[in-house]
C-alpha positions as MATLAB code, in Angstrom:
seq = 'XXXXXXXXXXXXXXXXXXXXXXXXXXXXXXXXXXXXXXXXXXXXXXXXXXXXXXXXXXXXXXXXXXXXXXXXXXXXXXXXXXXXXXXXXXXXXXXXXXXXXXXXXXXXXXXXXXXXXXXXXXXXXXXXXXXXXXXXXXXXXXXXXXXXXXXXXXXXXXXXXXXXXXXXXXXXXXXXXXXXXXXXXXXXXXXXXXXXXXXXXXXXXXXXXXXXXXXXXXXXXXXXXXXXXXXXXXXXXXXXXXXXXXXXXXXXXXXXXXXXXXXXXXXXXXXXXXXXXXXXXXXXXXXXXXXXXXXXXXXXXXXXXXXXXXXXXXXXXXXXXXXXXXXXXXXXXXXXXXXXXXXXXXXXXXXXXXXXXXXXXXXXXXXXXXXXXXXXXXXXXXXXXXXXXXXXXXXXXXXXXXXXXXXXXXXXXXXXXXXXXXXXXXXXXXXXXXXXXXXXXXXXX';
ca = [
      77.281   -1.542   -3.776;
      75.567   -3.295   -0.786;
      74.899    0.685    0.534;
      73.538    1.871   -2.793;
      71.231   -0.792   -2.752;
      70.250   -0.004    0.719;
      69.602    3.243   -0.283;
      67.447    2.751   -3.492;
      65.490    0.604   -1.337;
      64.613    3.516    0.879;
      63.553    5.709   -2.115;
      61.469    3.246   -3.609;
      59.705    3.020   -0.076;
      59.596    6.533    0.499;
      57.899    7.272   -2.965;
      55.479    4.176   -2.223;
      54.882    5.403    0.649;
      54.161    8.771   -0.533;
      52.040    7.808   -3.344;
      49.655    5.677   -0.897;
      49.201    8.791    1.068;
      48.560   11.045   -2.135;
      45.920    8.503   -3.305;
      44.677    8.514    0.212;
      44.147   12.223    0.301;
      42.590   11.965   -3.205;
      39.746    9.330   -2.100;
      39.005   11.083    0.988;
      39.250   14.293   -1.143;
      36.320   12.435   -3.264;
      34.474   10.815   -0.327;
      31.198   13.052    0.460;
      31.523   15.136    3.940;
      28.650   13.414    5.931;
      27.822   14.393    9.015;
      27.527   11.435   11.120;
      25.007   12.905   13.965;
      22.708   13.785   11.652;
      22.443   10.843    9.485;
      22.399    8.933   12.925;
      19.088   11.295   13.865;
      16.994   10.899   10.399;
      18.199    6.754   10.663;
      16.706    6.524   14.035;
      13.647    8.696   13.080;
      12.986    6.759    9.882;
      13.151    3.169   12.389;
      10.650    4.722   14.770;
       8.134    5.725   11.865;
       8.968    2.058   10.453;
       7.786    0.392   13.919;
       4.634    2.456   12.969;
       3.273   -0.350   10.966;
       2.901   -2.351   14.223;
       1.158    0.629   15.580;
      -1.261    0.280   12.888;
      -1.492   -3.320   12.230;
      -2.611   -3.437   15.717;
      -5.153   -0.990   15.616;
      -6.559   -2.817   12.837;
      -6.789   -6.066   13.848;
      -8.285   -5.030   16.894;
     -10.711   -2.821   15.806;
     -12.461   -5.377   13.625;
     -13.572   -9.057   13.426;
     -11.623  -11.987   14.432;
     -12.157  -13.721   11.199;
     -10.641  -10.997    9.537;
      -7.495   -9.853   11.561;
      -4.826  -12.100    9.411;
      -6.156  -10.246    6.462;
      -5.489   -7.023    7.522;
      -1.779   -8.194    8.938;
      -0.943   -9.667    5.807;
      -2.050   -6.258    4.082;
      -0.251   -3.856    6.697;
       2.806   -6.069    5.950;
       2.873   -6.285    1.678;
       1.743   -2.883    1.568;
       4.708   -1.430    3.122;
       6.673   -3.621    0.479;
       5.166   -2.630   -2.520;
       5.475    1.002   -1.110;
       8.927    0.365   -0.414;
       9.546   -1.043   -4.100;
       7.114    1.695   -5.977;
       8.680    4.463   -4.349;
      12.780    3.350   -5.105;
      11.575    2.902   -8.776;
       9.115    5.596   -9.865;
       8.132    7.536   -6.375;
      11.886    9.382   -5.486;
      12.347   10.791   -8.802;
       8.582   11.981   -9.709;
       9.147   13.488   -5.940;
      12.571   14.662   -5.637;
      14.139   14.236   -9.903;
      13.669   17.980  -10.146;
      12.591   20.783   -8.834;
       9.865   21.242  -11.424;
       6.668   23.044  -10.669;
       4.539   19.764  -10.963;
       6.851   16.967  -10.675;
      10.471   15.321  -10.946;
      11.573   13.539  -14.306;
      15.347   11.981  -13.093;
      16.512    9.341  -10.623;
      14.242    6.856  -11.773;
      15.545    3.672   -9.442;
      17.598    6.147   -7.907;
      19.875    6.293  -10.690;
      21.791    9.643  -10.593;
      19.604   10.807   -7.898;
      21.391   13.415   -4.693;
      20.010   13.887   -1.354;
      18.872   17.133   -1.418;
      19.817   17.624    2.044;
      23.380   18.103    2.307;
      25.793   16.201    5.004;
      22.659   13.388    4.561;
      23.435   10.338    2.663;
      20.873    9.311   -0.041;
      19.831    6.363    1.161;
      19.277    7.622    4.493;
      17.043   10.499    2.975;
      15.207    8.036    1.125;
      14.773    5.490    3.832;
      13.327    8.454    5.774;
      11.081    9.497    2.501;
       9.965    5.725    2.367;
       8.282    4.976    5.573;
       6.392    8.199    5.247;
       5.538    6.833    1.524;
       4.403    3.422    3.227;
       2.871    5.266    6.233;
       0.112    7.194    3.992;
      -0.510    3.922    2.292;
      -1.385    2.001    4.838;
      -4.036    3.913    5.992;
      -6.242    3.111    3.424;
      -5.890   -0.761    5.183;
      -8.071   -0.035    8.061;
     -11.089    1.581    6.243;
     -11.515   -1.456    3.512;
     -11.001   -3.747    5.775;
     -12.881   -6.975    5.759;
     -14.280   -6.333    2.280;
     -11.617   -5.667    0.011;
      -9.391   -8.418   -2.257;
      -6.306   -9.011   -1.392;
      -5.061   -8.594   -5.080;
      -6.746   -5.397   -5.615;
      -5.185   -4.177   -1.941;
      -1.646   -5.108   -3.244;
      -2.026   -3.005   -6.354;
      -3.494    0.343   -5.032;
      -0.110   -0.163   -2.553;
       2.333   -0.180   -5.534;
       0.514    2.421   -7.151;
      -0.003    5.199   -4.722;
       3.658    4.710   -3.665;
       4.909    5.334   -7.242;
       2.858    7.641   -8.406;
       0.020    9.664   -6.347;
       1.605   10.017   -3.270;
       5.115   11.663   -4.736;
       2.914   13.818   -6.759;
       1.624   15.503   -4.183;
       5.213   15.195   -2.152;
       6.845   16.985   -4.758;
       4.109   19.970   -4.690;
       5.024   20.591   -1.262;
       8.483   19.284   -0.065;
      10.052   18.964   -3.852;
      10.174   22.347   -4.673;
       6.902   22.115   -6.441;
       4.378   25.071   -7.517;
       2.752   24.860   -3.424;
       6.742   25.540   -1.991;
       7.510   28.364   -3.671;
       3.509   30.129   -2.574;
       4.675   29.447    0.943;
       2.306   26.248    1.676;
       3.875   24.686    4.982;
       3.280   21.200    5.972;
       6.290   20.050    8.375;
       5.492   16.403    8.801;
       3.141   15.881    6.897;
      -0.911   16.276    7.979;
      -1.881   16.467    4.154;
       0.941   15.341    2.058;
       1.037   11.817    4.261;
      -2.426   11.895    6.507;
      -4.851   13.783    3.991;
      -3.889   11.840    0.903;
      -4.239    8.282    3.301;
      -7.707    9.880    4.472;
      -8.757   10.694    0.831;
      -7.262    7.525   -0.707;
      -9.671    5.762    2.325;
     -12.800    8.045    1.830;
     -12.355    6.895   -1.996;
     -12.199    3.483   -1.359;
     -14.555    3.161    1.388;
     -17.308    4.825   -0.597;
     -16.573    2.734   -4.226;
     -16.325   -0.695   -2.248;
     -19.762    0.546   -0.287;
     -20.060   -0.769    3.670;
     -19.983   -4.267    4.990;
     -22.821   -6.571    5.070;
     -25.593   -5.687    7.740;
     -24.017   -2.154    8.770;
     -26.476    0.262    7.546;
     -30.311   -0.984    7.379;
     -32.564    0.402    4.539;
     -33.955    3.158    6.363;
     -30.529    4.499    6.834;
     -29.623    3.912   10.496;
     -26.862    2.237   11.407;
     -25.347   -0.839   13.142;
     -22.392   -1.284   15.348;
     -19.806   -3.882   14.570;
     -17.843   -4.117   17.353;
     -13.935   -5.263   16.781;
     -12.608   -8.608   18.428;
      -9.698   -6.827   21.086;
      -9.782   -4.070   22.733;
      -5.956   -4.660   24.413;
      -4.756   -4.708   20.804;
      -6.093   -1.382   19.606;
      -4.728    0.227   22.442;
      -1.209   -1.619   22.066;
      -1.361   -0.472   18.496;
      -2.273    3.382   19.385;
       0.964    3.729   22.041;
       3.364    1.940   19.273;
       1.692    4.869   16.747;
       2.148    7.675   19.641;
       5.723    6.446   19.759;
       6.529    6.308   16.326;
       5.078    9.969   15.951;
       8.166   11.152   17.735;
      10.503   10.019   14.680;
       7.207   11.415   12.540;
       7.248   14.599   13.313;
      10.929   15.541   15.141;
      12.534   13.035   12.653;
      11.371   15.908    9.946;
      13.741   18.532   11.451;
      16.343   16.324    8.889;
      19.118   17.116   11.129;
      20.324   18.093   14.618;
      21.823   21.625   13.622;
      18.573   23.075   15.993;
      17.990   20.789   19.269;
      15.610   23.446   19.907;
      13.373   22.877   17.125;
      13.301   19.361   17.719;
      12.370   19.681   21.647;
      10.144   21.764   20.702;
       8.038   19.820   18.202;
       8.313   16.489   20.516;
       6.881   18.693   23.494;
       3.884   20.183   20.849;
       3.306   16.616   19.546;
       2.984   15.520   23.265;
       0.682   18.047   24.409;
      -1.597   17.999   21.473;
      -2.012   13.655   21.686;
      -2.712   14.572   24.959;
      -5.748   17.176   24.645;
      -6.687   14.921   21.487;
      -7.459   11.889   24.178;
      -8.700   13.751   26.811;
     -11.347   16.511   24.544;
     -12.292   12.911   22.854;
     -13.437   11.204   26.141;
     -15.297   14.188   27.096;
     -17.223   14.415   24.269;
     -18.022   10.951   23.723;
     -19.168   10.700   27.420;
     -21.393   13.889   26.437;
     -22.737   12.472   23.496;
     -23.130    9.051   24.326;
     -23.073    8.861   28.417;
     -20.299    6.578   28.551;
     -16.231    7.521   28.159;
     -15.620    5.020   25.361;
     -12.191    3.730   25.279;
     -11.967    3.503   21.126;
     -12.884    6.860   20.948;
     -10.327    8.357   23.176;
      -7.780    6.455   21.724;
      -9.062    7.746   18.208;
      -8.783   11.271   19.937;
      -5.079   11.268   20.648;
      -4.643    9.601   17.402;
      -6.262   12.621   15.815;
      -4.553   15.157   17.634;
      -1.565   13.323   16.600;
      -2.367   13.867   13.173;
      -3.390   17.302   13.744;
      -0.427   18.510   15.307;
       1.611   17.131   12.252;
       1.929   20.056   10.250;
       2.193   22.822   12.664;
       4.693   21.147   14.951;
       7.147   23.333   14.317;
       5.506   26.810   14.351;
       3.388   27.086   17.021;
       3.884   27.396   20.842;
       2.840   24.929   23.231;
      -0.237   26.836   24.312;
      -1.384   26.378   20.651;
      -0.591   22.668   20.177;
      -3.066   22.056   23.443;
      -5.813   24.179   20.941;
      -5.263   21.744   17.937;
      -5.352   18.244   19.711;
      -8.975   19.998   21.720;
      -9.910   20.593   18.340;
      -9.018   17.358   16.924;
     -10.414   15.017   19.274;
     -13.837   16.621   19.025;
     -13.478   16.495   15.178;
     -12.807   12.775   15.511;
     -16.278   12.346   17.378;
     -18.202   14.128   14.595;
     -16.509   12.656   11.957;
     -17.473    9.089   12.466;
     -21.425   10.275   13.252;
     -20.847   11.926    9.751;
     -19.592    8.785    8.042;
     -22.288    7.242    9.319;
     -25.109    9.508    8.236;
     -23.062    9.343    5.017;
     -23.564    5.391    4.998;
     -19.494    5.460    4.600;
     -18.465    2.198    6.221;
     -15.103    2.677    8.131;
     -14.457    0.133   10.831;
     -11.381    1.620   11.919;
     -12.246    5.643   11.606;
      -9.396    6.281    9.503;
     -11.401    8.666    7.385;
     -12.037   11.148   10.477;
      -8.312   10.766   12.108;
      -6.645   10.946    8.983;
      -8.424   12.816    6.956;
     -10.365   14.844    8.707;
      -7.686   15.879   11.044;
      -5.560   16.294    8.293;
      -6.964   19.139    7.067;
      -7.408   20.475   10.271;
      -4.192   20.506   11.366;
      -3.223   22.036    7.945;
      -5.079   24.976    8.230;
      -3.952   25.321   11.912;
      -0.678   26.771   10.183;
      -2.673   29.585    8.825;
      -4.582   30.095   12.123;
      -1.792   29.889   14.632;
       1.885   29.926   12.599;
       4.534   31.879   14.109;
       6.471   33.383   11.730;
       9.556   33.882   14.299;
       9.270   30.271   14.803;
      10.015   29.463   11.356;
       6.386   29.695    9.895;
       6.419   31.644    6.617;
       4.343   34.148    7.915;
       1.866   34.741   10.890;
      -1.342   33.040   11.317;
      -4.865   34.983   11.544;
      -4.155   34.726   15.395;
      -1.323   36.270   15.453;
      -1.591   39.310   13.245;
      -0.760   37.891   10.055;
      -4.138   38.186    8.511;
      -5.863   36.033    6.240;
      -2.794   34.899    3.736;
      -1.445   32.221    5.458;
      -4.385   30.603    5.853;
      -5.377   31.242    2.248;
      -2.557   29.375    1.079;
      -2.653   26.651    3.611;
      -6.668   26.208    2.364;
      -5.632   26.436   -1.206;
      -2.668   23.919   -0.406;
      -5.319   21.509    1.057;
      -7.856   22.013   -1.704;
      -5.622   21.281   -4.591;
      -3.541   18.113   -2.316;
      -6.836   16.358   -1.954;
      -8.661   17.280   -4.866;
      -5.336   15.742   -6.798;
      -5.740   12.514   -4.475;
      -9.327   11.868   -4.651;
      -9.371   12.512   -8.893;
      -6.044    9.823   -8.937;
      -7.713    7.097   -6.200;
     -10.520    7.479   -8.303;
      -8.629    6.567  -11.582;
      -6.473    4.083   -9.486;
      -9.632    2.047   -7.898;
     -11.379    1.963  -11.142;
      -8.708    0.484  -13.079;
      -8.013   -1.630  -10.178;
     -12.019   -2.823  -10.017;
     -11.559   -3.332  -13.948;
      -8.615   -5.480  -13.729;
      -9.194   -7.715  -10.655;
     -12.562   -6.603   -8.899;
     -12.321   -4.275   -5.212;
     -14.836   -6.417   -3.373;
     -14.774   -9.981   -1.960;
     -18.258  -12.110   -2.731;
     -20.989  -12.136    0.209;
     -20.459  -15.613    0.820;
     -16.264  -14.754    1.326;
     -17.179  -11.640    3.309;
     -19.977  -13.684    6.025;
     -17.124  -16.324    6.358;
     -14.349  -14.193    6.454;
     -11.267  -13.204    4.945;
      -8.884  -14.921    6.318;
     -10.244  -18.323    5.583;
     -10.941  -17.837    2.453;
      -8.038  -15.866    1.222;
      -5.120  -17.022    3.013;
      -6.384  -20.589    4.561;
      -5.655  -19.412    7.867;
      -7.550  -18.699   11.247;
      -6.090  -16.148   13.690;
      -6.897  -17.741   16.576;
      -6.969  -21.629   15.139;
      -8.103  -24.000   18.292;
     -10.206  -21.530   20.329;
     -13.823  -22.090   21.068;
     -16.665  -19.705   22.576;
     -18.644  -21.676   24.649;
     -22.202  -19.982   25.909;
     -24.198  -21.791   28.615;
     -28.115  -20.425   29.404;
];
């Protein structure tokens, strides 16, 4: 009796047993096969393109007034929130739903939604998909600043996060109507830089420029920014960040060599941006102005955005010389324009956005993964028809939307601040704070 029992015992363990490893093997049959160096790449990427907002906060704060530098803070901070928010409920699925030609209709708050990468968790995709989404709209910070209500600001950042900025996503990187033409942007120069630029242009241009920049025959007055240190603090945090921009895009480890390769491009063309800046700044004006160079590796930055991935080094050098003398012209063309932008994010941006764009079509490799060759390297004029076509319709799309967006905005809560808020300053007024409380300038004659 006693060794029956003993027995039974054993069987019921051994089936136990056996079941827990059967249901084992069925949830690990069911559990997704991630791959764990990947997701650990695009996690790290997204982070670096996160610290980013520093990066720009700084510039921003820097590049303007003192009485205005909370204001801008407090804007580079909520806007990456409502991004955040806009893009998990309406952005991911307008972008990524479907592969329609024009846009996604499923995974509205992620509901049902797949990364469309595979071995990459969804939220890791769409953390990486987010900062880029909060990364084009805080561009627009820099070129209202001091002028713009705080209210209004926090609305165009929900909006453009939910619904412009995917649109244009999804044309390109969705699987939209641009994709399947052969339009390449790796990282991002007019699906995250041109639509910031053209949201800015828009804005700059319906809020008009700041009190006492432009006098009524049309020439133009400097405002100078508060802190120098600051701006260029903010522009190494942005040249950092860039890294998990632009190598962070590669998705994946599966080809170190495309990722050393578009770090070593994005590093060279910074580079030239700074240096082809400086030069022609200290041509132009007969001084080697510090804002400007910085504004000259941001731009090659930018422009080096899309074609990171397709061109050789030699090439990269070409697009930052390229972009940091487009930088110079671009703020003297604001400013025969009478477009107020204190912290040239139209030219860097925008400007450079296109640029590097169209660099694709002039210097894509196709055996470096470009869809075809660019003009410069036998491939005629196609590439670079699409790439210009790609650009047209991106940016044409944006400016119509901002357009709409501002408007509606304006009709709601008003764009602009009063004079009287505007000569004391924003931060005062709108958030009851100074951001340098207990500091005095004292002059003696």
């Amino acid at each position: 009796m006693t060794n029956s029992r003993l027995w039974a015992g054993r069987l019921l363990c051994i089936a136990l047993s056996s079941s827990g490893v059967l249901a084992q093997e069925a949830t690990a049959s069911q559990t997704p096969d991630y791959d764990a160096l990947d997701t650990l790449w695009v996690l790290v990427a997204a982070i670096l393109v996160f610290f980013m907002q520093a990066g720009f906060g700084m510039v921003e704060a820097g590049l303007i007034r003192a009485k205005n530098a909370s204001n801008v803070l407090m804007k580079n901070l909520l806007d990456f929130c409502f991004a955040a928010l806009g893009f998990y409920m309406f952005g991911y699925a307008i972008m990524y739903g479907t592969e329609g030609l024009i846009f996604g209709t499923s995974g509205w708050l992620l509901m049902g939604a797949e990364s469309p990468v595979d071995g990459l968790p969804l939220p890791a995709f769409w953390f990486f998909q987010a900062v880029f989404a909060g990364t084009a709209a805080t561009i627009v910070s820099g070129a209202v600043a001091e002028r713009m209500r705080f209210v209004s600001y926090l609305a165009y950042s929900f909006l453009i996060c939910a619904f412009v900025y995917p649109l244009v996503g999804h044309w390109v990187w969705g699987g939209g109507w641009l994709a399947r033409l052969g339009f390449h942007d790796f990282a991002g120069s007019t699906v995250v830089h041109g639509v910031g630029g053209v949201a800015a242009l828009v804005g700059a241009w319906m809020l008009g420029p700041r009190f006492g920049r432009f006098n009524p025959d049309g020439s133009s007055n400097f405002i100078g920014g508060h802190s120098m240190p600051l701006v260029t603090l903010g522009v190494f945090i942005l040249w950092f960040g860039w890294y998990g921009f632009n190598a962070g895009s590669s998705l994946g480890m599966e080809d170190p060599g495309l990722v050393a390769r578009v770090v070593m491009n994005t590093t060279l063309a910074a580079a030239a941006g700074a240096i082809a800046a400086m030069i022609t700044a200290w041509i132009k004006f007969g001084k080697p102005d510090l804002a400007l160079a910085l504004s000259g590796a941001l731009g090659g930055l930018v422009g080096i955005t899309a074609p990171c991935a397709v061109v050789g080094d030699g090439a990269s050098i070409y697009i930052g010389i390229a972009a940091g003398v487009l930088v110079i012209y671009g703020v003297d063309w604001l400013n025969r324009l009478q477009i107020d932008d204190p912290v040239g994010a139209i030219p860097v941006h925008g400007i450079c956005g296109v640029w590097g764009t169209l660099a694709v079509g002039l210097f894509g490799q196709e055996i470096l993964g470009a869809p075809t060759d660019g003009l410069f390297y036998g491939g005629g004029f196609g590439s670079l028809g699409i790439q210009s076509l790609g650009v047209i319709a991106c940016l044409g799309a944006t400016a119509m939307s901002m357009w709409i967006v501002f408007r509606a905005i304006d009709a709601a809560f008003g764009l602009r601040v009063s004079h009287d808020v505007e000569l004391r300053g924003l931060d005062t007024e709108e958030h009851g704070i100074e951001s340098y409380s207990g500091f005095q300038i004292f002059t003696t004659e």
